[in-house]
C-alpha positions as a LaTeX table, in Angstrom:
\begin{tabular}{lrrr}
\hline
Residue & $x$ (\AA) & $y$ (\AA) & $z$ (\AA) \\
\hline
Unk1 & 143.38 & 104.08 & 13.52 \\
Unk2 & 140.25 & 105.01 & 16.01 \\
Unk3 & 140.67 & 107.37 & 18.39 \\
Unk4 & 141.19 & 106.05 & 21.76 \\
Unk5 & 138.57 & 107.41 & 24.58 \\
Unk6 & 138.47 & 106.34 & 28.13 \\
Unk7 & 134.41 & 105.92 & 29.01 \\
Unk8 & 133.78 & 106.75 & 31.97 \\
Unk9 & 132.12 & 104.10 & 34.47 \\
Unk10 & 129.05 & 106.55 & 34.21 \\
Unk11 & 128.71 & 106.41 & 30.90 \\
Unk12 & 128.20 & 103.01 & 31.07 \\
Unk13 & 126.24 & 103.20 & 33.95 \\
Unk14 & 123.74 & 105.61 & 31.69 \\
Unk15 & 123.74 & 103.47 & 28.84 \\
Unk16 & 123.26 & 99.65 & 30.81 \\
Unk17 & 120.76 & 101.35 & 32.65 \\
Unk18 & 118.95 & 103.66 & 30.45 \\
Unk19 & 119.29 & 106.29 & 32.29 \\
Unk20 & 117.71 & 109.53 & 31.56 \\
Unk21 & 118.86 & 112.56 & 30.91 \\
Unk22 & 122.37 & 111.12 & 29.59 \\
Unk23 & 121.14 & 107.98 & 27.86 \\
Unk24 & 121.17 & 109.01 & 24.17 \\
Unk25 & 124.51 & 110.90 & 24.51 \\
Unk26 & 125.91 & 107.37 & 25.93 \\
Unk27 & 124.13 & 105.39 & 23.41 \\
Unk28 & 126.17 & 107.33 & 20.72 \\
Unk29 & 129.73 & 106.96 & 22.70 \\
Unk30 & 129.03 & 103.03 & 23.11 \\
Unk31 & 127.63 & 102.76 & 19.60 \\
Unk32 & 130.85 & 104.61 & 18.12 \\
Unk33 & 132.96 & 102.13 & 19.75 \\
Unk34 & 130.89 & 99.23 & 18.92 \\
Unk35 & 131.26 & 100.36 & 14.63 \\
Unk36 & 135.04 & 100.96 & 15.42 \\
Unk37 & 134.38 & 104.56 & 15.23 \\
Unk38 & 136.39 & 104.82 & 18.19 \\
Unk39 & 138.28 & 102.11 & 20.42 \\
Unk40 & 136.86 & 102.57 & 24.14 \\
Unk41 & 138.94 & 101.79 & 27.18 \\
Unk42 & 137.30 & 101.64 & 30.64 \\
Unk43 & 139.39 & 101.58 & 33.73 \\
Unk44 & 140.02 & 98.32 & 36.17 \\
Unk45 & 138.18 & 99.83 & 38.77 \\
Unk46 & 134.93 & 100.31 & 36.79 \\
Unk47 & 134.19 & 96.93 & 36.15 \\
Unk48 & 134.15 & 95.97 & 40.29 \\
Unk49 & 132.26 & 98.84 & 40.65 \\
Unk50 & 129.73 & 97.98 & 38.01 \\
Unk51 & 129.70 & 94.81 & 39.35 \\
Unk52 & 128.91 & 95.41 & 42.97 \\
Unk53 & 125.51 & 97.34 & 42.04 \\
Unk54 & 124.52 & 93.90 & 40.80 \\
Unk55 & 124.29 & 92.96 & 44.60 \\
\hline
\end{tabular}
């Protein structure tokens, strides 16, 4: 079984966004979850606040 990691709502902040200086390092935490390398959990709260920079 994968590890289980929570990501946190940065993370994927860094990564949808491209963010620099933490892009690569998220690249490789989405990525590992993506090829089952690990199974990624985000908390409730991080899609609505995802969401809200949007508007």
């Amino acid at each position: 079984m994968a590890n289980r990691i929570l990501v946190d709502t940065n993370v994927l902040l860094d990564y949808l966004l491209t963010r620099e200086p933490f892009y690569e390092d998220a690249k490789k935490i989405i990525h590992a979850c993506v090829d089952g390398e690990a199974k990624g959990c985000i908390a409730a709260h991080s899609i609505s606040n995802i969401l809200k920079l949007r508007t």
